[in-house]
C-alpha atoms as one frame of an Amber mdcrd trajectory, in Angstrom:
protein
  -9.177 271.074 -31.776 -11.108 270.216 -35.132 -14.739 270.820 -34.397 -15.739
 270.280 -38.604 -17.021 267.893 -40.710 -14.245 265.748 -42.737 -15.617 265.183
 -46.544 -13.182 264.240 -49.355 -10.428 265.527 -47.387 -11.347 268.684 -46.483
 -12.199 270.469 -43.029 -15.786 271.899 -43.814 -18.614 273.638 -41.790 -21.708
 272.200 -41.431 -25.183 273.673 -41.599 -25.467 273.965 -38.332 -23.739 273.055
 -34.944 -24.230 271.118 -31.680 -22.730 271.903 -27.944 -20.377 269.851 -26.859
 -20.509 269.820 -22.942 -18.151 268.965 -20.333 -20.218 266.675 -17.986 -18.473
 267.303 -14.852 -19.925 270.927 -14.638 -21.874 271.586 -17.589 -19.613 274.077
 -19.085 -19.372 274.004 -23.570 -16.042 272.462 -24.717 -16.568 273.307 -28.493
 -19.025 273.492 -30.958 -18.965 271.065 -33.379 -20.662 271.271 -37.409 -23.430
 269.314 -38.065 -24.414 268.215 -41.470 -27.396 268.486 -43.620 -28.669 265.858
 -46.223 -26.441 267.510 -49.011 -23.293 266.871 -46.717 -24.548 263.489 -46.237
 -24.648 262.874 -50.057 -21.519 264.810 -50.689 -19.723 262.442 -48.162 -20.942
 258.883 -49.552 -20.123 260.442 -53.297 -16.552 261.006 -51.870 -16.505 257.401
 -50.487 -18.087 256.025 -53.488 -15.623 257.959 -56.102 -12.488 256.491 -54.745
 -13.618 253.200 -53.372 -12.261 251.263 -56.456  -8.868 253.027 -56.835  -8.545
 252.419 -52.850  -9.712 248.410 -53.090  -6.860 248.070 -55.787  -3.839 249.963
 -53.538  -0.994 247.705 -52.508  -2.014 245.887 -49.100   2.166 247.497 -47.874
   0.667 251.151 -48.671  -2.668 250.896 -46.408  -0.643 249.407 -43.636   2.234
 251.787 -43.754  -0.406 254.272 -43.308  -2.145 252.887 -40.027   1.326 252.087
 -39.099   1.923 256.053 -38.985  -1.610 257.122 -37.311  -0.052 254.406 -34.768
   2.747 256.208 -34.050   1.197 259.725 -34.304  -1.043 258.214 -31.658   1.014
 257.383 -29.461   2.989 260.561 -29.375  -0.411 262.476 -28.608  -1.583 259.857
 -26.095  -1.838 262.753 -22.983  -3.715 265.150 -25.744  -6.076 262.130 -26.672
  -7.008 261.202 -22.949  -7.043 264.398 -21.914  -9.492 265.278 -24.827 -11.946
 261.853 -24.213 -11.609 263.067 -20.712 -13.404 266.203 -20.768 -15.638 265.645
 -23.670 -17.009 262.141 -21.850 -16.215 262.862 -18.373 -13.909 259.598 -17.277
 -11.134 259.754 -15.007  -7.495 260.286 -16.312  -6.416 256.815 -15.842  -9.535
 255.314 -17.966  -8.921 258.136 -20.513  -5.031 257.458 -21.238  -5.939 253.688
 -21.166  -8.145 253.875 -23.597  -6.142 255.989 -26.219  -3.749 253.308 -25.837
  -5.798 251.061 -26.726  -7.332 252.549 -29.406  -4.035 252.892 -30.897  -3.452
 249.442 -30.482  -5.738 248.585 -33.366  -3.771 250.626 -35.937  -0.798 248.772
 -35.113  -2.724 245.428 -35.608  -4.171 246.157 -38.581  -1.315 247.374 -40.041
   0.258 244.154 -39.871  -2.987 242.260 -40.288  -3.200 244.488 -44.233  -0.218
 242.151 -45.264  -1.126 238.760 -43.812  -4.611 238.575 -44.851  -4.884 234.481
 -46.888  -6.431 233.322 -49.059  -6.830 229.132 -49.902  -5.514 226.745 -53.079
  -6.263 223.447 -53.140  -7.168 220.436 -54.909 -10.827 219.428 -55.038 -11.765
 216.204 -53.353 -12.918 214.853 -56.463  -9.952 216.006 -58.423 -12.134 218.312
 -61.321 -10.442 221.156 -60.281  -8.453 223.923 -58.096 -10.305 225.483 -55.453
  -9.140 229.311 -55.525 -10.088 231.277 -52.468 -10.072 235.033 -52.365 -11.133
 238.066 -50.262 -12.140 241.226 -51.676 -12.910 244.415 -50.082 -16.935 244.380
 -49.333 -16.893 248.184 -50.476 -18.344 251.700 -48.829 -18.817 251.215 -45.045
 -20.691 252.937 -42.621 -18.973 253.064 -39.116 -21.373 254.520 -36.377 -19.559
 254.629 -32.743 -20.950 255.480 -29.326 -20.040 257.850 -26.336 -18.509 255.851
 -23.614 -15.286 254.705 -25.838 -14.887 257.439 -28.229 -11.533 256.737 -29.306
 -11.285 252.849 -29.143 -14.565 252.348 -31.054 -13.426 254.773 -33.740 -10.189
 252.406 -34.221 -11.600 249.215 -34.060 -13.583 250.006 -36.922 -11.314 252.158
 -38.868  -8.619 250.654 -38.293  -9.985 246.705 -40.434 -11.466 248.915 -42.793
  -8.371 250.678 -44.225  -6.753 247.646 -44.124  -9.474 245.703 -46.088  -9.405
 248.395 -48.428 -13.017 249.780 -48.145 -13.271 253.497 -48.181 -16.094 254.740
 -45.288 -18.285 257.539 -43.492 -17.531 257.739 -39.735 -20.844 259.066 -37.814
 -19.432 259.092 -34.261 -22.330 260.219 -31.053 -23.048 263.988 -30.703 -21.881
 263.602 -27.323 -18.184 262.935 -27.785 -17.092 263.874 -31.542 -14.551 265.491
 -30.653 -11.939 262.558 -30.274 -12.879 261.222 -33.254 -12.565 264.225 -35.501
  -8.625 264.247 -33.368  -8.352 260.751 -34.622  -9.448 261.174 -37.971  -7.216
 264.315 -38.289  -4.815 261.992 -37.034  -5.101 259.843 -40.326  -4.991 262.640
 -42.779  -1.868 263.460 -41.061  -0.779 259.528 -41.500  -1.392 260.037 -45.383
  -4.513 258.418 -45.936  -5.871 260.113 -49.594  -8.762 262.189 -49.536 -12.609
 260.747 -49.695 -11.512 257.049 -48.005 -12.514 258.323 -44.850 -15.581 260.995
 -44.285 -16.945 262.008 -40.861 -20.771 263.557 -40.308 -22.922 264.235 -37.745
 -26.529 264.535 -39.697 -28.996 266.811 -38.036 -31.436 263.778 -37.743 -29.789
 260.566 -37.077 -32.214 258.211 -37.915 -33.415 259.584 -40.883 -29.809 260.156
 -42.389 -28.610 256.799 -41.743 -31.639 254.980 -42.860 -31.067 257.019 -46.625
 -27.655 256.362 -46.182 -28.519 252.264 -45.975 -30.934 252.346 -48.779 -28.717
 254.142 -51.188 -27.169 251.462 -53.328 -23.478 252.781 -53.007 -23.221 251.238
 -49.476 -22.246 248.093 -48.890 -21.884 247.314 -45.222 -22.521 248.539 -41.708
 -20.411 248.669 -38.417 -22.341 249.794 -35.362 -21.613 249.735 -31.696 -24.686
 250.851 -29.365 -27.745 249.891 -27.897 -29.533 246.553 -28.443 -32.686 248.665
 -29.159 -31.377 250.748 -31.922 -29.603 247.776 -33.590 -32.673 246.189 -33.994
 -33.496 249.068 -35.769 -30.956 249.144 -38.257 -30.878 245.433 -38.666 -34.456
 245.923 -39.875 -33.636 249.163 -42.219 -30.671 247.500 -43.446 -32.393 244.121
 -44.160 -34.470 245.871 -47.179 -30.737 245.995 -48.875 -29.521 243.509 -47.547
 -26.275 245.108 -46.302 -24.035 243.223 -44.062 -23.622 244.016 -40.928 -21.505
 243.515 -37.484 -23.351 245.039 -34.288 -21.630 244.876 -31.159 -24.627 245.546
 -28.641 -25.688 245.661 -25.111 -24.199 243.438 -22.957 -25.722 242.408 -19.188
 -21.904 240.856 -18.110 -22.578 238.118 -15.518 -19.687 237.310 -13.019 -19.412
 233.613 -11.152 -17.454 233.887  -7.830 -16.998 230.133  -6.851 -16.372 229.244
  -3.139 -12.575 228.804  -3.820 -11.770 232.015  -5.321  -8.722 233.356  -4.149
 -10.041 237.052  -3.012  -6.584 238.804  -3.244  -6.641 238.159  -6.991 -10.675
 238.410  -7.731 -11.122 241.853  -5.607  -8.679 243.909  -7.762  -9.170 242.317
 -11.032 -13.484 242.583 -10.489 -12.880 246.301  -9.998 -11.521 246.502 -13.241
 -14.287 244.686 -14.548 -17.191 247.006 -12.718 -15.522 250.372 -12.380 -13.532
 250.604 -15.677 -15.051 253.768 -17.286 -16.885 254.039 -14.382 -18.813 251.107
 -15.290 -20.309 252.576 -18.426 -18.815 249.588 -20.921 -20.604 246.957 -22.441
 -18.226 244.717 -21.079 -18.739 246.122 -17.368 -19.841 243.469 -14.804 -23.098
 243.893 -14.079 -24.819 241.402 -12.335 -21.945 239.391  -9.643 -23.076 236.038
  -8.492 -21.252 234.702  -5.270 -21.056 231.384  -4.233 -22.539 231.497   0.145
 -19.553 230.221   2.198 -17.568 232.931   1.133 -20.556 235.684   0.362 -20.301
 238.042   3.579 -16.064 238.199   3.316 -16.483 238.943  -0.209 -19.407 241.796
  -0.070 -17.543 243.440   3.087 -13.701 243.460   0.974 -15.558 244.463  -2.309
 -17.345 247.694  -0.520 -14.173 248.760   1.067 -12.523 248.618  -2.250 -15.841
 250.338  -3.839 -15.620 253.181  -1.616 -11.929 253.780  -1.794 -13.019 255.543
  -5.124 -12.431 259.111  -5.447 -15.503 260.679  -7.183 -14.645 264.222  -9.229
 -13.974 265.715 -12.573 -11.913 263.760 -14.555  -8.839 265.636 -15.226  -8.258
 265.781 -11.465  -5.140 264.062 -10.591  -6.649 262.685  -7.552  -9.897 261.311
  -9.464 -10.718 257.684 -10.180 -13.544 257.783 -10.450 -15.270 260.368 -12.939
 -18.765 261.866 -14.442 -21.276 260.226 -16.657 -21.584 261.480 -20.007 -24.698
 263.615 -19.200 -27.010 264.321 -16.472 -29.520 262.267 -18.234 -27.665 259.126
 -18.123 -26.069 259.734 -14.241 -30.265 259.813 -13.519 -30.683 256.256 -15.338
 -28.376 254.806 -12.915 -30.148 256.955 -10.441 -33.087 255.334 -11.354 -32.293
 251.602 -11.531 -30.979 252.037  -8.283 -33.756 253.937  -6.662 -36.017 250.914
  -8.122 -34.054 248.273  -6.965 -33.792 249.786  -3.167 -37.572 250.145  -3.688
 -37.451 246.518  -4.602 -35.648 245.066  -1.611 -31.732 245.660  -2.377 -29.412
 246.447   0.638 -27.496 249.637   0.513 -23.348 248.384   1.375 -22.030 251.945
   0.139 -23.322 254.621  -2.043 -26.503 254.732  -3.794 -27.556 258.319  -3.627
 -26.865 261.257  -5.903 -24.397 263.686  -4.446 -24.893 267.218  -4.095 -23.362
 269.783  -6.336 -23.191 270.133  -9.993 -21.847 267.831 -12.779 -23.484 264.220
 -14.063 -21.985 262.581 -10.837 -22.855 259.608  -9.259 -20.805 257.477  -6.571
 -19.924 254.287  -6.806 -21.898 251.725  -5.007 -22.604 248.069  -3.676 -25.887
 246.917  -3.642 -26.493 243.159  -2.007 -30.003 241.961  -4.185 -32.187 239.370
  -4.213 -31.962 236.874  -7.617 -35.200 238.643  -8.644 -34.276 242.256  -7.859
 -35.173 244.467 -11.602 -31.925 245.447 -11.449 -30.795 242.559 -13.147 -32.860
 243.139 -16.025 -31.096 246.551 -17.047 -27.769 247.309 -18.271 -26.428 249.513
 -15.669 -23.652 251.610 -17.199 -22.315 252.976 -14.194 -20.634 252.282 -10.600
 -23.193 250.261  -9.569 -22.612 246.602  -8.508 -25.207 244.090  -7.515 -24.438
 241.232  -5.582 -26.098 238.022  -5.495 -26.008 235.180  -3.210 -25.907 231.501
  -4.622 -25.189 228.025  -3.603 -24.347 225.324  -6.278 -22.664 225.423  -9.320
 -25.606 224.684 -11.615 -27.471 227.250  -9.890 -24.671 229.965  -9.878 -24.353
 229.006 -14.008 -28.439 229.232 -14.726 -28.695 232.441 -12.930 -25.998 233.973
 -14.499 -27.213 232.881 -18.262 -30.561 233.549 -17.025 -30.586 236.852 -19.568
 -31.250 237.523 -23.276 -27.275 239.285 -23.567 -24.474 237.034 -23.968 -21.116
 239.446 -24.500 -19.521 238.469 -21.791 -19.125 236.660 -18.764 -16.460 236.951
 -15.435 -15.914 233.705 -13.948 -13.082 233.255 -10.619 -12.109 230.124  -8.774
  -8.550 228.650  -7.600  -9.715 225.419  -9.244  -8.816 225.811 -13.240 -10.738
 222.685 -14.153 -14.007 224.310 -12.477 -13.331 227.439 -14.032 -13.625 226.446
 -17.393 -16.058 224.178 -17.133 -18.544 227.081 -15.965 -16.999 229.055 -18.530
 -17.781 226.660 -21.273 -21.040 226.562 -19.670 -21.707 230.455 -20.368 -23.711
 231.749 -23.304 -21.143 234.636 -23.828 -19.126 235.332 -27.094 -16.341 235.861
 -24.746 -14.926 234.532 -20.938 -12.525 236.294 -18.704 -11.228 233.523 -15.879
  -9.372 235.536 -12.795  -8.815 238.215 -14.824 -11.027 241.707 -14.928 -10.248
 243.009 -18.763  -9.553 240.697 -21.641 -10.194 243.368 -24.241  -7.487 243.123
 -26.843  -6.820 243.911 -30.360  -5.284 240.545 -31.224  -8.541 238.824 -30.104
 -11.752 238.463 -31.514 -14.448 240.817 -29.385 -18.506 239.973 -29.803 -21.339
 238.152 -28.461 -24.103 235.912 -28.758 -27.965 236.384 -28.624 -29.029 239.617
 -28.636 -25.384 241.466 -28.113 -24.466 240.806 -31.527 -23.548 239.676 -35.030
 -19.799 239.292 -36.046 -16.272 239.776 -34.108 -14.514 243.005 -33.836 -10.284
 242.688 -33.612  -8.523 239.719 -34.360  -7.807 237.733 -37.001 -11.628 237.760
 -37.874 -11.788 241.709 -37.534 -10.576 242.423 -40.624 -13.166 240.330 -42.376
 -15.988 242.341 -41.175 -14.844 244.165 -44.117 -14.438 241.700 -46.665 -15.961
 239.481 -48.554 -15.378 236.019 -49.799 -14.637 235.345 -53.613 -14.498 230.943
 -54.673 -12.849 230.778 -58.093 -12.935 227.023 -60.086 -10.258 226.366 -62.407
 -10.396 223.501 -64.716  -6.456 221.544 -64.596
């Protein structure tokens, strides 16, 4: 288990270190290093002294080397999930799913490295050739949250190395420890010393708003909270570095009167209790259409309670701790305040007793007012809300200042995507709970974010665009 900071390719201790916790009872996994303002500098010198020979390396070189952390990731797959498991509390099944798909993106990049194009062309008026080019944008930060410690770590690493841009990882105090696996994994892979550097500063905020006003940093990658990337958005703005935020999200789901319930039951419970509901893409708010409201609430809390609460490495657990006791008491909270506000209690809703950052999952049938609509739950928590038309189902739902994501379910195909073109989401899932995938472009709209992770367009995240004339 590497519990050290990475700087030019070394394993180093910090100044001082941090508990990491196991949230199911409290107990300390590790402790991990955390770095002081010299270990900051030390790590964006490293970046900075080999970004250029890295931007000029053979596009076949960087990809054979994610092509390698693939495969070393997929060997270690039970190690990884058992790892994100303790260290963030999920259940076995989330855990190993997401180490596959973190690896995923090292595959994709790898072959995205060699395919990136470029454009030649004559001008309309004839003058000239229009060259297009891309060019790595340079030294990257890459700052990753808790509740996907291994996918967000690849989804940003993973474009980067291919675009050639050398970068500091600052995964969340909470869960480093998968990411200093994963970028152990990479060293292993072959990737040269100072491209990649991981820190955890002893003051976030300050550290990373030095890091954005030193002039060797180009560009910033950050996954988290809506709040904070307002935050950097401003502190980055005085630079004006680039940046791609993947923020909150406040997923809306559209059950239409024909949905078949056979397919919508299952595939909704991926899309609410994946990671125990603590994704950005987790549905949050579910609007169903009347005639079919009461068969619907009754099937989805005998699904809902099915759930088998516990520490995550159980074999019998599906459904595992939140990252911390302070987070289990925010759902706590929103759900406390939304009883308190009217909501009907279908199944769970109450803290159980014992230790560890537990809380069940639970069914909640609200009013189209009730504050819990407001809030990001991030949790097992699903809210159920009662509609009657279309157009009514469709402003409710976009009734919200997110836009990641939106659910929408009906037997009728042509109704389905019109309400899905209707949604102010970056991305639609029709009759189908996760659409997450490294071959397609992931972001919002409004306030969830600027820019597309994955894809075609994740790579250029990490580029930048170079228009060269030439006179014929």
């Amino acid at each position: 288990m590497r519990t050290q900071l990475y700087i030019n390719g070394q394993w180093v201790p910090g100044a001082s270190t941090v508990a990491v916790t196991d949230p199911s009872d409290g107990s300390v996994i590790a402790q991990v290093a955390i770095a002081d303002d010299a270990q900051c500098e030390a790590a964006i010198a490293a970046a900075d002294a080999v970004a250029v020979e890295w931007a000029a390396t053979a596009p076949r070189f960087r990809s054979e080397i994610l092509r390698k952390a693939f495969e070393i990731m997929t060997a270690e797959i039970e190690e990884i999930a058992t790892l994100i498991s303790r260290e963030n509390g999920k259940a076995m099944p989330d855990a190993r799913g997401e180490a596959t798909y973190a690896a995923e993106f090292f595959r994709w990049f790898a072959e995205e490295t060699v395919r990136t194009p470029g454009d030649f062309r004559m001008s309309p008026s004839g003058d000239k050739r229009i060259m297009v080019t891309h060019q790595p944008i340079g030294l990257s930060i890459l700052i990753t949250p808790w509740n996907f410690p291994a996918g967000m770590a690849t989804r940003k690493i993973g474009p980067a190395i291919a675009a050639g841009c050398t970068m500091i990882l600052k995964p969340a105090t909470e869960t480093p420890l998968t990411a200093m696996h994963i970028v152990d994994i990479l060293e292993r892979a072959g990737l040269p010393k100072g491209v990649l550097n991981l820190v955890i500063p002893e003051k976030t905020g300050p550290a990373i708003s030095k890091m954005l006003h030193d002039p060797r940093v180009k560009n910033l990658s950050f996954t988290g909270s809506t709040e904070v990337g307002r935050v950097l958005l401003k502190e980055a703005a005085d630079r004006v570095i680039r940046c791609s935020m993947e923020l909150g999200g406040n997923a809306q789901v559209i059950v239409h009167d024909d949905a078949d319930l056979a397919v919508t039951i299952p595939q909704l419970l991926l899309a609410k209790m994946r990671n125990g509901g603590a994704a950005c893409t987790s549905a949050n708010r579910i609007y169903v259409q009347r005639p079919i409201a009461e068969k619907f609430i009754a099937e989805l809390t005998k699904s809902i309670s099915a759930f088998v609460l516990g520490r995550g490495t159980d074999a019998t657990t599906t459904l595992g701790a939140s990252v911390s006791v302070k987070e289990r008491n925010k759902i706590a909270e929103l759900v406390d305040q939304s009883i308190a506000a009217g909501a009907k209690v279908e199944t769970g809703g109450k803290i159980p007793d014992g230790v560890g950052a537990f809380y069940p999952a639970t069914v909640l049938s609200v009013a189209k007012d009730n504050p819990i609509l407001k809030h990001e739950i991030f949790g097992p928590v699903a809210p159920v809300v009662i509609f009657d038309t279309d157009a009514e189902g469709i402003a409710l739902a976009n009734d919200t200042e997110f836009g990641l994501i939106s659910y929408v379910f009906s037997s009728d195909l042509a109704r389905a995507l019109r309400t899905a073109e209707a949604m102010e989401s970056g991305m639609v899932a029709i009759n189908k709970g996760v659409i997450s995938d490294p071959a397609a472009p992931f972001g919002g709209v409004k306030q969830s974010g600027l820019g597309r992770e994955g894809g075609f367009d994740g790579i250029h995240e990490f580029l930048q665009t170079k228009y060269i004339g030439v006179q014929i």
